[in-house]
N, C-alpha and C positions, 0 to 999 in steps of 0.2 A: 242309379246304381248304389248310393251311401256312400262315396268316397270321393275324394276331393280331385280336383284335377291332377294337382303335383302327384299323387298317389297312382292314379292311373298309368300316368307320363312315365312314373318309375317303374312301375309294375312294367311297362312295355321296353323301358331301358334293358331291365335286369333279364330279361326274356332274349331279349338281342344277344346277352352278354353269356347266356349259357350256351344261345346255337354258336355264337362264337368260338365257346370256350369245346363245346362238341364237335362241329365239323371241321372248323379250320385249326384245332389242337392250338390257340392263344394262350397266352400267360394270361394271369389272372390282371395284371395289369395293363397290358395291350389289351383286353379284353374290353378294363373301365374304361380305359381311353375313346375306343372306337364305339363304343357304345354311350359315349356323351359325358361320362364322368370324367371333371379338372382333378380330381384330387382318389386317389385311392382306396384313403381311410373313408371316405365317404360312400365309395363305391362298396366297400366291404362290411360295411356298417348298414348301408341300404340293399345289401344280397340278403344278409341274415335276419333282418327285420321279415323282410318279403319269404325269402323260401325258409329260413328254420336254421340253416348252415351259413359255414363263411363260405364265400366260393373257392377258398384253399382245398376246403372238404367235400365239395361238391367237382373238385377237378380230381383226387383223389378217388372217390366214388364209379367216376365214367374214364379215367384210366383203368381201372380193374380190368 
């Protein structure tokens, strides 16, 4: 694939944490939580590396 484990592992976190953030309408912090991220900033830092946005703006987005 070209990508390291950690990378996949979070690609599949961050993936958890939008169907969270979509079906079950989570915070974006319940979101990091249950989807395996300790720390927030981490959690938000590792959204917008992967998809492009923070997930503030990505929950803004699928409220519309």
């Amino acid at each position: 694939m070209g990508e390291g484990l950690l990378d996949t592992i979070n690609k599949k976190r961050i993936d958890g944490s939008k169907q969270l953030m979509t079906e079950k309408r989570l915070a974006v912090n319940e979101a990091a939580e249950k989807s395996g991220f300790n720390d927030v900033g981490t959690f938000i830092r590792t959204f917008k590396k992967i998809e492009g946005i923070t997930p503030g703006k990505y929950k803004e987005i699928i409220d519309d």
